[in-house]
Every structure is written in structure tokens, then in C-alpha cells.
KETOR-289172 format. One line per 3 residues: number of its first residue (from 1); their letters; for each residue x, y, z of N, C-alpha, C. Coordinates in steps of 0.2 Angstrom, whole numbers. Layout:
<guzas>
NUM = a = X:Y:Z:X:Y:Z:X:Y:Z; ...
</guzas>
This chain:
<guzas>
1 = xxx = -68:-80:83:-71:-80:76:-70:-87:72; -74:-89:69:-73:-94:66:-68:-96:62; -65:-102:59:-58:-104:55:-58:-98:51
4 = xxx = -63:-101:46:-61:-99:38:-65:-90:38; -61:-87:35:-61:-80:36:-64:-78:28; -70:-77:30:-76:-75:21:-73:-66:19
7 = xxx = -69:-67:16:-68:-62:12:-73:-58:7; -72:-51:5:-79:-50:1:-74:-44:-4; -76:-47:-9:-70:-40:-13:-73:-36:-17
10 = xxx = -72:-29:-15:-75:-24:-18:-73:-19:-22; -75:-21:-31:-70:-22:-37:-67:-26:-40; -70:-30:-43:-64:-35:-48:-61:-32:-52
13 = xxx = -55:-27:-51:-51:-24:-57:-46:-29:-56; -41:-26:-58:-34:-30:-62:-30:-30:-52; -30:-28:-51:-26:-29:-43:-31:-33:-38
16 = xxx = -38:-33:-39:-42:-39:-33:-40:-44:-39; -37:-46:-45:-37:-52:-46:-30:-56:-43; -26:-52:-45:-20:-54:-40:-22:-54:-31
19 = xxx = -24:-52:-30:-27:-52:-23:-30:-58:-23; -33:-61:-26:-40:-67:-25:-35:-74:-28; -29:-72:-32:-25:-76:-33:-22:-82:-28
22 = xxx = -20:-77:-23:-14:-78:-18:-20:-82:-11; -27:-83:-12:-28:-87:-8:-27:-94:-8; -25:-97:-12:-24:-103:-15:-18:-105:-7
25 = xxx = -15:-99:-5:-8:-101:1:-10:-98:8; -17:-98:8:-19:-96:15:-27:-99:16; -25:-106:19:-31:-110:21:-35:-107:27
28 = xxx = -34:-103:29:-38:-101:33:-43:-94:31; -42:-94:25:-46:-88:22:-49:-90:14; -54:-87:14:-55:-89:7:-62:-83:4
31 = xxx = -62:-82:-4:-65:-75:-7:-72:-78:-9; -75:-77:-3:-82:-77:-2:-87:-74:-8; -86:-69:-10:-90:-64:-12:-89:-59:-15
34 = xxx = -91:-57:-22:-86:-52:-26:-93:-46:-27; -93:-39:-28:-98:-35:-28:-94:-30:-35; -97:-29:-42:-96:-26:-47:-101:-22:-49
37 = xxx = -102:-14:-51:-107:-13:-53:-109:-14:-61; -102:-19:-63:-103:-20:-69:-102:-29:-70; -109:-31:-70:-112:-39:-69:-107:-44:-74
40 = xxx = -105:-45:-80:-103:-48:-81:-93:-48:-79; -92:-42:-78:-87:-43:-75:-85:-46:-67; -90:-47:-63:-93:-48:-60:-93:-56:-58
43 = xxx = -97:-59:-64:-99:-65:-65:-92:-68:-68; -88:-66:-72:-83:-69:-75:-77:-70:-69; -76:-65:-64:-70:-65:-58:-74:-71:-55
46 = xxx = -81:-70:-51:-82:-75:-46:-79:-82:-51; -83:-85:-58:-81:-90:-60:-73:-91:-59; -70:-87:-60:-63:-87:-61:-59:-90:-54
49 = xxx = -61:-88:-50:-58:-88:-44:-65:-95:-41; -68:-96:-41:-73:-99:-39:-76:-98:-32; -79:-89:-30:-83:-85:-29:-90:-86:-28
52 = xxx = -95:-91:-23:-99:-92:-22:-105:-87:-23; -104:-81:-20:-109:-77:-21:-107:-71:-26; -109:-67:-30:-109:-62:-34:-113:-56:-33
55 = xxx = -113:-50:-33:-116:-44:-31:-113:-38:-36; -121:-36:-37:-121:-31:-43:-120:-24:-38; -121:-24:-34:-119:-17:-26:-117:-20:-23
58 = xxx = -112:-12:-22:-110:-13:-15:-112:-14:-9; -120:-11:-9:-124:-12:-4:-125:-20:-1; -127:-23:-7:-128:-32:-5:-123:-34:-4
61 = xxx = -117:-31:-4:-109:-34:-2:-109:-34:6; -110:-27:7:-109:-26:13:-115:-29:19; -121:-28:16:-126:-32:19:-126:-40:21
64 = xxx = -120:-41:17:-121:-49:19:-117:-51:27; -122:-57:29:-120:-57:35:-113:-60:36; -110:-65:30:-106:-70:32:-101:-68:28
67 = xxx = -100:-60:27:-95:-58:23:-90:-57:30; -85:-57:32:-80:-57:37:-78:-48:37; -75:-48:31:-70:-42:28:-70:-39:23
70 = xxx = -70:-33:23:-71:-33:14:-65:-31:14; -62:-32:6:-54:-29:2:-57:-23:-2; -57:-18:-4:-59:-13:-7:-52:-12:-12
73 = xxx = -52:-13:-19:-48:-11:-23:-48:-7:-29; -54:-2:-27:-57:0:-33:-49:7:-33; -49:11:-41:-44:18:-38:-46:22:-35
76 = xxx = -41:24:-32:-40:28:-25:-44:32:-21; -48:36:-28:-54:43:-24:-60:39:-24; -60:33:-26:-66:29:-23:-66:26:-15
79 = xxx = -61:25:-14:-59:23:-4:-62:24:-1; -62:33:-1:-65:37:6:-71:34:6; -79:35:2:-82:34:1:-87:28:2
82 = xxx = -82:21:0:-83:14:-1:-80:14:6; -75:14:10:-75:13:17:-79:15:22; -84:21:21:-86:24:24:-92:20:25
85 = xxx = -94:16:18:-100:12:18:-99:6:22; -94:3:21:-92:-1:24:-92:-4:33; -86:2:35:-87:4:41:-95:5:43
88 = xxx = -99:10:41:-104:12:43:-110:4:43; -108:1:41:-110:-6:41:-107:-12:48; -104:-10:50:-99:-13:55:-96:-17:50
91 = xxx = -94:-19:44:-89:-23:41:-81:-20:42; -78:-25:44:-69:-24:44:-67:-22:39; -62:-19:36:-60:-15:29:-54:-16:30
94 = xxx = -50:-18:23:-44:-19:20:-44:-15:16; -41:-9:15:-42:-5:9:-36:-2:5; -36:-5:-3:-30:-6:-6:-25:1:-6
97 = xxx = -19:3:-4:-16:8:-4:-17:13:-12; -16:19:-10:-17:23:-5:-24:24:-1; -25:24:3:-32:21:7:-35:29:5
100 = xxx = -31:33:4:-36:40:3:-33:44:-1; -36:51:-4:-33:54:-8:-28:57:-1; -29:61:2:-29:65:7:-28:62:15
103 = xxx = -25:68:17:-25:66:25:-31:68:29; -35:71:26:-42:73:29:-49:67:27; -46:65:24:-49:59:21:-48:53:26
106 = xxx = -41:50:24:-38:48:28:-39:46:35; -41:53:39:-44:55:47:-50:54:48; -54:55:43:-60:52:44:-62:45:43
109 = xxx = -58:40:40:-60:35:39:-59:31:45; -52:32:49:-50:30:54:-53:34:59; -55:39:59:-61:41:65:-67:36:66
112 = xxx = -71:35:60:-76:31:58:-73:21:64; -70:21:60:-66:14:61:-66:12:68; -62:20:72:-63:19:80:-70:19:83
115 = xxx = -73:23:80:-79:27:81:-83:19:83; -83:16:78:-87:8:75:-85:5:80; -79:5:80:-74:-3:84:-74:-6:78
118 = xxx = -72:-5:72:-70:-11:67:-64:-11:67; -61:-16:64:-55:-17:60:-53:-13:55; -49:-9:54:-50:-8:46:-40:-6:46
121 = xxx = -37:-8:40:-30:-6:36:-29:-3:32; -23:-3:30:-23:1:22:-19:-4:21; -18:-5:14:-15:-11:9:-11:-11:9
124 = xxx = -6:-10:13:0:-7:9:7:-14:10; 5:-18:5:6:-25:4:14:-27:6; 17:-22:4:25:-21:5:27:-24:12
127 = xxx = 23:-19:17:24:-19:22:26:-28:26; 23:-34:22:23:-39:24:26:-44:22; 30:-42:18:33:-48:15:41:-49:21
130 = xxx = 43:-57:21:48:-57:24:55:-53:23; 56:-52:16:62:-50:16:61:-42:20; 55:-37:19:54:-32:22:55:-31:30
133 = xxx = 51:-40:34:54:-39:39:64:-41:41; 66:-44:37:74:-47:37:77:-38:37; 76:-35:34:79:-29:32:77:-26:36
136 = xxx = 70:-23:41:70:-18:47:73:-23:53; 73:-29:52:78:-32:59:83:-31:58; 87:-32:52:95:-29:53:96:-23:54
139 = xxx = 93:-19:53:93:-10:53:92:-8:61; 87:-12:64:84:-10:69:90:-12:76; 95:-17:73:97:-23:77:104:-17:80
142 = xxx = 102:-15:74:112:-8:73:116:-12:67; 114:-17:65:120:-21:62:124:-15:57; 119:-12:53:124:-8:51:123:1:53
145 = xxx = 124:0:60:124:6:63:119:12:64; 122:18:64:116:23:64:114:25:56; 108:25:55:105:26:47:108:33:46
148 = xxx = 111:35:39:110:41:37:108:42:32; 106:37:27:103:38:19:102:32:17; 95:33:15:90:30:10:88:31:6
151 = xxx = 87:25:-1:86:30:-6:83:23:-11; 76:25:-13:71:19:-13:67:22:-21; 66:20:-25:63:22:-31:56:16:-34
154 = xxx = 51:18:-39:48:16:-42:44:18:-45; 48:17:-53:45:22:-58:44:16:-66; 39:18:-68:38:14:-74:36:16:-80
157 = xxx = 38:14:-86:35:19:-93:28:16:-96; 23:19:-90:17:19:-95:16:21:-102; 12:18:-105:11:22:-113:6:31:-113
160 = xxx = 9:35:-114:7:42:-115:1:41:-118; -7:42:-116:-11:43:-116:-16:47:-108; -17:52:-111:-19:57:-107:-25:53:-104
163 = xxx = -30:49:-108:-34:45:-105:-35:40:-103; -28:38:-98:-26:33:-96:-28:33:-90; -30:28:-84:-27:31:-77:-25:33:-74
166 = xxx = -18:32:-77:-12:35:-74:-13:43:-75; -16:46:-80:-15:51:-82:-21:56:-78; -26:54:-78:-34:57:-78:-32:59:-69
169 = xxx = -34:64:-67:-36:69:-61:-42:64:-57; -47:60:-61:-51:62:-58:-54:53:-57; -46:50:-58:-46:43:-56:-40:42:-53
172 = xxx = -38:48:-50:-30:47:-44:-24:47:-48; -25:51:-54:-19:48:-57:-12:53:-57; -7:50:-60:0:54:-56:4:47:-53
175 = xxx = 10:49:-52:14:46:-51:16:42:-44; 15:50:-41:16:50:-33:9:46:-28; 5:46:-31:-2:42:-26:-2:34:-31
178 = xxx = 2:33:-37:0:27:-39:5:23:-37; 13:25:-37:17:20:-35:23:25:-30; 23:31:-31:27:38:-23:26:33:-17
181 = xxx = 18:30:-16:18:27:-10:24:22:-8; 25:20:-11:31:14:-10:36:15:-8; 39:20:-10:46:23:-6:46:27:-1
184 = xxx = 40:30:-2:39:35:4:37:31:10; 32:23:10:33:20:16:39:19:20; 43:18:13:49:14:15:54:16:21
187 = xxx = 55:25:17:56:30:21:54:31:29; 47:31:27:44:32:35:44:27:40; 45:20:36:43:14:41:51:15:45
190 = xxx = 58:16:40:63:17:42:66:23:47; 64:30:45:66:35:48:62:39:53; 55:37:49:50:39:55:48:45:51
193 = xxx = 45:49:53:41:55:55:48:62:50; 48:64:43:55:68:41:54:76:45; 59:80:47:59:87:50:58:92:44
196 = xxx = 59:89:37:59:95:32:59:89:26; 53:92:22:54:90:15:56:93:9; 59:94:4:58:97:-3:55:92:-8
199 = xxx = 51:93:-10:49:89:-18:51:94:-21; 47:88:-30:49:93:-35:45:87:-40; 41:88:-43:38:88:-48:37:90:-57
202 = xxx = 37:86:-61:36:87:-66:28:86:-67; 22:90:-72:16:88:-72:14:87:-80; 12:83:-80:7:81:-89:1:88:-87
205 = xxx = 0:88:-94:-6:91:-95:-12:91:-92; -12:85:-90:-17:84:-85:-17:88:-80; -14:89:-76:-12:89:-71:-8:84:-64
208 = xxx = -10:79:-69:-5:72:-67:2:73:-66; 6:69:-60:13:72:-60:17:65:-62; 20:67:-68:22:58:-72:29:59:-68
211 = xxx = 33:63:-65:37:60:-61:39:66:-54; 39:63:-46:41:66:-42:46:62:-39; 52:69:-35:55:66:-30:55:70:-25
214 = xxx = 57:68:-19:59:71:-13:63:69:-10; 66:76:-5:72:72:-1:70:73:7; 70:70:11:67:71:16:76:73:23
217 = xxx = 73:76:26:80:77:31:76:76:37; 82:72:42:79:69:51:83:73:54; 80:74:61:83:79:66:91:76:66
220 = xxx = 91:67:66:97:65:65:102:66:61; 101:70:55:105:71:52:103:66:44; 99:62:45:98:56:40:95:59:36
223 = xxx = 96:58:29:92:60:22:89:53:19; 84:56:17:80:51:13:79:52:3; 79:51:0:78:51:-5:75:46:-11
226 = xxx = 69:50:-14:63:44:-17:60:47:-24; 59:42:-27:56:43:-31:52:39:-35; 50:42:-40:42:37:-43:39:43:-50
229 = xxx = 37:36:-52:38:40:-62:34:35:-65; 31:37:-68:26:34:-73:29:37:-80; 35:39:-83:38:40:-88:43:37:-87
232 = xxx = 48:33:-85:52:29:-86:54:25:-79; 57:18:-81:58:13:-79:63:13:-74; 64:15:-68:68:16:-64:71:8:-60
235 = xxx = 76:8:-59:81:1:-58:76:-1:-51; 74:1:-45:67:-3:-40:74:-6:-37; 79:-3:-34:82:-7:-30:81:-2:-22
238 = xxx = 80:-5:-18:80:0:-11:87:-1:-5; 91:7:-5:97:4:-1:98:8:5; 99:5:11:97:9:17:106:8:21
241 = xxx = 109:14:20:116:16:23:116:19:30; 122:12:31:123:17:39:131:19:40; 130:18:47:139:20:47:145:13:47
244 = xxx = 138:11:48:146:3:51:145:-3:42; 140:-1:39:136:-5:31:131:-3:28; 127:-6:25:122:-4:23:116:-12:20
247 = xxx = 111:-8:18:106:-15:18:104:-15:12; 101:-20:8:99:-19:0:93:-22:0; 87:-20:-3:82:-23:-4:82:-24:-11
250 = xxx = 84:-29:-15:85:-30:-21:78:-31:-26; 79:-29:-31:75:-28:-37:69:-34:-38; 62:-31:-38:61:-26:-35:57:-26:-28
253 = xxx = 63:-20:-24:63:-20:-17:53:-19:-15; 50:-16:-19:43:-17:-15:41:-24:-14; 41:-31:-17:41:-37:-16:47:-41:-16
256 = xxx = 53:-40:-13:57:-42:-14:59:-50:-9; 63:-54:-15:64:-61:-12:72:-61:-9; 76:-56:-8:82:-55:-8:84:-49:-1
259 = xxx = 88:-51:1:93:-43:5:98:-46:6; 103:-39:7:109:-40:8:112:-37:12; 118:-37:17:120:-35:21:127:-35:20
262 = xxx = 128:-27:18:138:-26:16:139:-21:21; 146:-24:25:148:-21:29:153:-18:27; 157:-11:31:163:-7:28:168:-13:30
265 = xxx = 166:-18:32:174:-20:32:175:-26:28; 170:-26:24:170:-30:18:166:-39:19; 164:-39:22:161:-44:27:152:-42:23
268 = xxx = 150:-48:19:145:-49:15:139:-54:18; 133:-53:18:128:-57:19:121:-57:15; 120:-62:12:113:-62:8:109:-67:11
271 = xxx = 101:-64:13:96:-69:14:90:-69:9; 90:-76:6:84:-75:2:77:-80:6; 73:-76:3:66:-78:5:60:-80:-1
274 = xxx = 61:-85:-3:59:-87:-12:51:-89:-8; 47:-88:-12:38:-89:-10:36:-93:-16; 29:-96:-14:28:-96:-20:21:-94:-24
277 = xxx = 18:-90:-18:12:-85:-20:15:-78:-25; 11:-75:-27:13:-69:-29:14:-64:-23; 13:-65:-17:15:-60:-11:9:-55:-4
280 = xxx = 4:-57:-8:-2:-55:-6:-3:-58:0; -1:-67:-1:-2:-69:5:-2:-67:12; 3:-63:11:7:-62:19:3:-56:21
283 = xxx = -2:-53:15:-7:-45:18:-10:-53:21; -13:-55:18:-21:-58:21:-19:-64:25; -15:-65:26:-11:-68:32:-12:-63:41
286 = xxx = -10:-59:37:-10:-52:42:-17:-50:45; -22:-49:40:-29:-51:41:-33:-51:45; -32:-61:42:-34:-67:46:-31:-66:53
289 = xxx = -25:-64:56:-23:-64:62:-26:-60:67; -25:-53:63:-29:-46:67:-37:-51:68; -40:-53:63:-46:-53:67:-46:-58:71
292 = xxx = -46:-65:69:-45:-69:75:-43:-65:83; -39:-61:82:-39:-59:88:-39:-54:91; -46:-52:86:-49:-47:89:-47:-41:89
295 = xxx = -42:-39:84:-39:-33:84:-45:-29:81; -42:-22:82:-44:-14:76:-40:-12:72; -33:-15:74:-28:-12:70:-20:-16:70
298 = xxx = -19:-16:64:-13:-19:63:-6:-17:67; -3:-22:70:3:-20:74:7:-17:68; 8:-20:64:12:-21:58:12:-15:53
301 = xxx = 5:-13:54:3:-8:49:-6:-3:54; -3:1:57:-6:4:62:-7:12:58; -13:12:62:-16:19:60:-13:24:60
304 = xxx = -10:24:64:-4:30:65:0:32:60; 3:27:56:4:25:53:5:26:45; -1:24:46:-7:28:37:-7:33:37
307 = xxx = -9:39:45:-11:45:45:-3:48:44; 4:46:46:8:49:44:10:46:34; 6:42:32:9:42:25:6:48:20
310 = xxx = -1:48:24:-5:53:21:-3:60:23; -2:62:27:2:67:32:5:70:25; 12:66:23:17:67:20:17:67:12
313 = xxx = 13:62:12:11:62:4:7:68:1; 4:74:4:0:78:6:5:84:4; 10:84:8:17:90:8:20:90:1
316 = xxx = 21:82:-1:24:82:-5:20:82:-12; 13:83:-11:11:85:-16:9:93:-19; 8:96:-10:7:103:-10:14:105:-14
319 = xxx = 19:104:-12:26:105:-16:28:105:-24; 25:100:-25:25:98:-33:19:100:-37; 13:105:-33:10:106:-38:4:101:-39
322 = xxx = 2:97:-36:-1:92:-38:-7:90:-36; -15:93:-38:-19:96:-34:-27:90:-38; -30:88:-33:-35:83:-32:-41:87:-30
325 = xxx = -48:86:-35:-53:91:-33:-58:88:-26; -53:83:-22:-52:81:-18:-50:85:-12; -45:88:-14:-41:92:-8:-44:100:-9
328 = xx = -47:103:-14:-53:108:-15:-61:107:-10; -62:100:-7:-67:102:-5:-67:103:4
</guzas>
């Protein structure tokens, strides 16, 4: 494939800008091509970012021949249907987390993906930042032993308006699919696959869940515990305990510059990792890399992967109550 990797971004909302940002630190990629069905928003991102070509559809996004990959960032219950096109076009898909409402959704998208032979991910941006790999090397290495508790949080105080996004059913909104994702990666990239979950949920009027938690148990005997709130500001530190120490992803552990390594015997270690993108870089790092070489799917962030976020996000919705006219059909 060629050097420079033509990105095509589908949605200029508030998260592809941060996205289109972070290309300024990866020269081998650059945002080709923005699709809006609303033109001056449209016109104002490409100026912004200085976006060659501009599209009022999706359709001519995906039609284009020199588009590489598209980023999909519109909310969530727009995914399934925008990667379908995608896919259905032979374009590579990066699709911003949560890549589905659902795990049936989810199965399909990646069905479609193998079906094609395309590339295609889910966003889930965390997954790549260095301090994220600093933290599962030390975990994985044994440094602080066998894991028996994690416990990962991301909660913030939106303003109370039912006709917010965060609020409205019928733009994904709830606590657990806008920012749940986060800990409950953390959980799974850590512990794997839990033998038993409890949620529990609080729900707005909406039917929106402004704060759930869960606690997850491993055949190992390891607990997990997570949470995520769109009512109140939760401290965003991630700490993962073993038997011989424990590991800190410090604040805030979803894009974290810092970890820490406390041993029970009092013996301290901090690695920092200071960048100077806002963090994206190291998704579309990751990218650039899969395609160059030809992959479908990311080592780092595998299908399998997604299928067990969604798996689980799923239970832990069933549990709390928390019902999308998504999972109705």
C-alpha cells in the first residue's frame, strides 16, 4: 500500500475533531476526506483541518476511490448501519467505540468484515496508548503476582437535560455505552472473559442509566469492579492488585501519562510516558500499521475481542435494566 494512508472521516462531530487533530504526529497518514449530511459543518471541519475533499454523503465518501479507510464517529446506534455501508463497499473501517449497540450487531458487522476480507476495528483508543501497554507488561510479567482485584471507574457530571445525548434512548445514551466501555475494557483486557457478573443500575426517566456498576468474579478467584456515571465526577484512577503489589493507572487512567508499581515490600516504581498529541495518534498509528500489512484485524485490538466487550456490556445491561430499541428488534 502506498505511504501516505487517505483517511475519510465519517461525522465531523466533537470526537472526529480530536481525531483529525492528532494527525499533525503521524506522517504517514493524513484526513483525506470529511462526509456530513450537514454541508456547512462539513465545509467548516475540512477548512479546519485542511481536508481536501468534502461530502454531503456517505455514499460519495465511500465511493471514493483514494479514500484508504474510513473513521466512523458519528453516536453509537448509527455504527451498525454506517459500517455496513462501508464494509459493503470494500472500505476498511475504524469504528469509534462502542462499535455497536449490541452483540448481535456487533456479529454482524464483523461477520460482514470477514465475509469482505476488509480491515475493520473498534475504537477503543485506550487500548493504545503506552502507558496502557507499560501496565499490562508489568501484570503480565507476574511483577506483582497473581491479579486478584481491579477496580477502574469513569464517571462525569453532565448537565441534567433529558434532551441531552447523554440522556435520549435513541442516540445511545446512558452512562454504561458512553463511558462503562472504559473500565469494562480494562477489566476484560486484564482478566479475560468474568464467570459471573452482578450490575446494578440507576435509570433517568429516560430510560437512560446515569450511573452503573458491576462486579465481575474469575474462576481464579479475581474480582473486578467498575463503574461509570454521567451524574458525578468520579476520581478516573485504574488499580490492578496482586499478591506480591499492585499497578496504578493514574488519573486519567483511560489516557494516562503515568503508572506505578507498589510492591508489598515497599519498593516503588513510576514510569511516565508524556506525549505530545492528544493520544489518538497511537489508534491511527495502529491503523496505518494493520494496513500496510495487510492485516483484517488488529493484534492489539482483535475481533474477538470486541465480540467479548459487547458480549458483556449486553449482561450488564440486561441486569440494570437498560433496554435499546436496538435490542427489541
Amino acid at each position: 500500500m502506498k505511504r501516505t494512508i487517505n483517511f475519510g472521516i465519517l461525522g465531523p462531530g466533537k470526537i472526529a475533531h480530536r481525531f483529525a487533530a492528532a494527525f499533525e504526529y503521524v506522517p504517514e497518514a493524513k484526513v483525506y476526506a470529511v462526509a456530513s449530511r450537514d454541508a456547512e459543518k462539513g465545509k467548516d471541519f475540512a477548512q479546519t483541518y485542511g481536508v481536501g475533499k468534502c461530502y454531503s454523503s456517505y455514499e460519495e465518501l465511500v465511493a471514493d476511490p483514494q479514500v484508504d479507510v474510513i473513521y466512523i464517529s458519528t453516536p453509537h446506534p448509527f455504527h451498525y448501519s454506517q459500517t455496513l455501508l462501508c464494509l459493503k463497499h470494500g472500505k476498511p473501517v475504524l469504528c469509534e467505540k462502542p462499535m455497536a449497540i449490541n452483540f448481535r450487531q456487533a456479529s454482524a458487522m464483523i461477520d460482514l468484515a470477514r465475509q469482505q476480507k476488509v480491515f475493520f476495528m473498534e475504537g477503543m483508543w485506550s487500548r493504545f496508548f503506552p502507558a496502557t501497554h507499560k501496565a499490562l507488561e508489568l501484570i503480565q510479567s507476574g511483577a506483582i503476582g497473581e491479579v486478584k482485584y481491579l477496580t477502574a471507574d469513569f464517571g462525569f457530571a453532565a448537565p441534567v437535560n433529558l434532551e441531552n445525548r447523554v440522556y435520549k434512548m435513541s442516540l445511545g445514551g446512558g452512562a454504561q455505552l458512553d463511558v462503562g466501555v472504559y473500565p469494562m475494557f480494562l477489566a476484560l483486557l486484564v482478566l479475560g472473559k468474568p464467570k459471573e457478573i452482578k450490575s446494578f443500575s440507576e435509570l433517568a426517566s429516560t430510560g437512560a442509566d446515569t450511573t452503573t456498576s458491576a462486579l465481575m468474579g474469575y474462576e481464579n478467584g479475581a474480582i473486578a469492579h467498575i463503574l461509570s456515571s454521567i451524574v458525578t465526577d468520579s476520581p478516573k484512577d485504574a488499580i490492578i492488585m496482586g499478591t506480591l503489589g499492585r499497578v496504578t493507572l493514574h488519573a486519567p487512567w483511560h489516557k494516562s501519562q503515568q503508572v506505578s508499581l507498589r510492591m508489598n515490600s515497599g519498593e516503588a516504581t513510576d514510569h511516565s510516558f508524556p506525549h505530545s498529541g492528544n493520544g489518538f495518534e497511537f489508534q491511527v498509528e495502529e491503523v496505518v500499521k494493520c494496513l500496510k500489512e495487510n492485516k483484517l484485524e488488529s493484534n492489539l485490538m482483535p475481533h474477538h475481542f470486541s465480540l467479548l466487550m459487547a458480549e458483556v456490556s449486553d449482561e450488564i445491561r440486561r441486569q440494570g435494566g437498560i433496554r435499546y430499541a436496538e435490542d427489541m428488534a
